[in-house]
C-alpha positions in Angstrom: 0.0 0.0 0.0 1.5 3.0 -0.8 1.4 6.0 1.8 1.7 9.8 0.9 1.9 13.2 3.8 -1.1 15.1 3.5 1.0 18.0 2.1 2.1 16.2 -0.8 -1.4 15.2 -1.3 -2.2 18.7 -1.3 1.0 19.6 -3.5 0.4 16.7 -6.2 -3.3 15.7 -5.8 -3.1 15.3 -9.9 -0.3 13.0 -9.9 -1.5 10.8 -6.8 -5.4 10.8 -8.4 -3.7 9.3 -11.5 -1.4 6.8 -9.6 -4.6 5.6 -7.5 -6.8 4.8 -11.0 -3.7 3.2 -12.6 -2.6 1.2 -10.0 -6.5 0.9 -7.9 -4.0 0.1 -5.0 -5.5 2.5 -1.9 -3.1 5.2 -0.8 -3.0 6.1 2.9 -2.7 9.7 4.0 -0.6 10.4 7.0 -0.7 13.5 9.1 2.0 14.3 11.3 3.2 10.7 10.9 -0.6 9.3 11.9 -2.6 7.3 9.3 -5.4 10.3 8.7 -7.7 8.4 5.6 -7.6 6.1 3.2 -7.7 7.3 -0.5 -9.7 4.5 -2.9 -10.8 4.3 -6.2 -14.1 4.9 -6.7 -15.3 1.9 -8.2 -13.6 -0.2 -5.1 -15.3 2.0 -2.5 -18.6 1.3 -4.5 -17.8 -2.3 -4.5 -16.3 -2.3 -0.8 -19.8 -0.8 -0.1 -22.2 -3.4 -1.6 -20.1 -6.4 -0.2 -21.1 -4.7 3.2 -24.3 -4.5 2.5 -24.8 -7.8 1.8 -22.7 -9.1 4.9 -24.8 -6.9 6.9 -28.0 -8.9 5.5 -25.9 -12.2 6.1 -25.8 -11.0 9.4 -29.6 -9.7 10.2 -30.5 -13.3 8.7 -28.5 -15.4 11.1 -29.7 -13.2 14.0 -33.6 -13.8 13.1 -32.3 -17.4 13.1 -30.7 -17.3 16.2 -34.2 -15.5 17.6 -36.3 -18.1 16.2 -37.7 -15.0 14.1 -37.2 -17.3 10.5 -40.1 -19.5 9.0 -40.3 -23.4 7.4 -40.1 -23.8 3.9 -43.9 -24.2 3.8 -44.9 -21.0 6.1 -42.9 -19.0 4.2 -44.5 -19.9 0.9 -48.1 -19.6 2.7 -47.3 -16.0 3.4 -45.9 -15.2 0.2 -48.9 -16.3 -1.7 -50.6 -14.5 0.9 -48.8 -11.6 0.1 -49.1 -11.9 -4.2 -53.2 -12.2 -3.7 
C-alpha cells in the first residue's frame, strides 16, 4: 500500500489521483506521521460498499435465526402467496 503526507497530497493531488486509477492500489494519507484516511478508487469504494451490505444482511438473517424469528419452507411460501393475492 503505498502511503503519501497530506502536504504532498495537497502539492500533487493530480499525480497521486492518477497513480490511484492506474494502479487501484488504496493510498494512505498520513498527518503528522498518523494514518489520517484512506484514499480508494471509486469503483472499489462502491464495491467495498455493496459487499457490506450484503454481509450486513448475512448478518440480520443469522440473528432472526438465532431469535427463532425465521419460518419453514412451507410457512414461508403460505405467506408469500398471501402476500401476491
Amino acid at each position: 500500500m503505498k502511503v503519501e503526507l497530506v502536504t504532498n497530497l495537497k502539492r500533487q493531488a493530480t499525480k497521486i489521483l492518477a497513480d490511484l486509477h492506474l494502479s487501484k492500489e488504496p493510498v494512505l494519507i498520513t498527518e503528522h506521521g498518523k494514518p489520517s484516511a484512506y484514499l480508494v478508487d471509486v469503483q472499489d469504494y462502491e464495491f467495498m460498499q455493496r459487499r457490506l451490505e450484503l454481509l450486513e444482511g448475512l448478518s440480520r438473517g443469522e440473528r432472526a435465526v438465532l431469535e427463532g424469528r425465521s419460518y419453514s419452507q412451507r410457512e414461508a411460501r403460505e405467506k408469500m402467496s398471501q402476500w401476491l393475492k
